[in-house]
N, C-alpha and C positions, 0 to 999 in steps of 0.2 A: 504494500500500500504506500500510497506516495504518502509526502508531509506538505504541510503550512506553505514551507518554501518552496515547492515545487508548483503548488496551487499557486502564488504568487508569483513568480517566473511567467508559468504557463499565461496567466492575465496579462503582465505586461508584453511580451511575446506576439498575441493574439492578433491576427491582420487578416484584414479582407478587403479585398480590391472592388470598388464601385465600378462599374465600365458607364460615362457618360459621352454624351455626344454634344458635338457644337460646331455648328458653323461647316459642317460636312465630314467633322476628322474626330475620331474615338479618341476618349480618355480611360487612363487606366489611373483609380486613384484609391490609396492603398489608406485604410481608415481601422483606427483600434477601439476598443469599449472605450467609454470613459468610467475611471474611479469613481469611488460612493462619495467622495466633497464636489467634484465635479458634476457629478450627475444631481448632486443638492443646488449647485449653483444652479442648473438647466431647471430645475423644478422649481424655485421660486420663480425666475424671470417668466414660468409658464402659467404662473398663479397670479400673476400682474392683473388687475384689473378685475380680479374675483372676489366676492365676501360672503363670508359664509354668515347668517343670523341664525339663531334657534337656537334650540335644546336637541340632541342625539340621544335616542332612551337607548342603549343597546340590550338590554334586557329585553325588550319590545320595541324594534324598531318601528312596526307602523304607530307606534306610540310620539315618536320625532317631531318634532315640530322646527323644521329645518327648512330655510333657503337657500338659494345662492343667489346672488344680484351679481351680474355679467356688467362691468361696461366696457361696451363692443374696443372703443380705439383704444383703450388702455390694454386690452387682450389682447389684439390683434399685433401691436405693438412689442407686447410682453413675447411672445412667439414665435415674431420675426429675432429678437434678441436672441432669443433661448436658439432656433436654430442656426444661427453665425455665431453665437460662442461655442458650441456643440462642434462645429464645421473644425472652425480653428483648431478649437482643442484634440477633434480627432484625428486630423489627418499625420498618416505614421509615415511621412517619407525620409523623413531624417533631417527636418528643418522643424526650426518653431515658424507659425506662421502666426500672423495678427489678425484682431477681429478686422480691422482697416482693408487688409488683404482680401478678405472675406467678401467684404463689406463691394469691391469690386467687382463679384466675379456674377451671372445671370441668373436672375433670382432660382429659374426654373434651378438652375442643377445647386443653387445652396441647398434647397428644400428637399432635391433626390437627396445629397450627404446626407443631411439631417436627419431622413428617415432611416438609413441604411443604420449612423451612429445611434439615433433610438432604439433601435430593433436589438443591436448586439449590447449595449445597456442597458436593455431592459428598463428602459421611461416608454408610459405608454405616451399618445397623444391624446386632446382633447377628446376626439372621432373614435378612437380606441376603447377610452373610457365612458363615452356614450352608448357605444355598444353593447359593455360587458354588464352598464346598469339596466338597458333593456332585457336583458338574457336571466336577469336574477327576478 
């Protein structure tokens, strides 16, 4: 059986190549999980713009008396954040890059990164977690 260190190794290690397209010519761009402060940083900037009011019975949850008040620019804002620092953070070619960097490149393939770095991090998205509270 492996150890601790081995687990840890293997995480930083860990790479998966996005293949995107632009402008008629393929990309190959090599993206790792992000860490559990990292992936905390990505989940506030994803809650920007969210408030929760009420009470949670968890003993009886239709007992709740819970809202959430959305406001739309300050979300949608908090999202675009969350996926340009996610982008930065994950891409593993052997450079640091900058949100700035990011911040450049067309919206469409920040949001392919983003999805690909959510999925191997394990951060759902909004859409994700809409889903999973229709299914309960």
């Amino acid at each position: 059986m492996k150890n601790f260190g081995d687990l840890v190794q293997a995480g930083k290690s860990y790479i998966e190549d996005v293949e995107v397209d632009f402008a008629g010519e393929k990309y190959s761009i090599p993206v790792r999980p992000l860490g559990k402060d990292e992936v905390g940083r990505i989940q506030k900037l994803q809650s920007k713009g969210q408030e929760t009011r009420g009470r949670l019975n968890q003993q009886d949850p239709s007992k709740s008396d819970m809202e959430i008040i959305i406001n739309g620019s300050d979300s949608v804002e908090g999202n675009t954040q969350a996926e340009i620092l996610a982008v930065s953070l994950a891409i593993a070619d052997g450079q640091k890059h900058t949100v700035e960097e990011v911040k450049n490149l067309p919206a469409p393939i920040v949001t392919q990164l983003a999805k690909k770095v959510f999925q191997i991090s394990g951060i759902s998205t909004s859409k994700e977690q809409a889903k999973e509270l229709e299914k309960s």
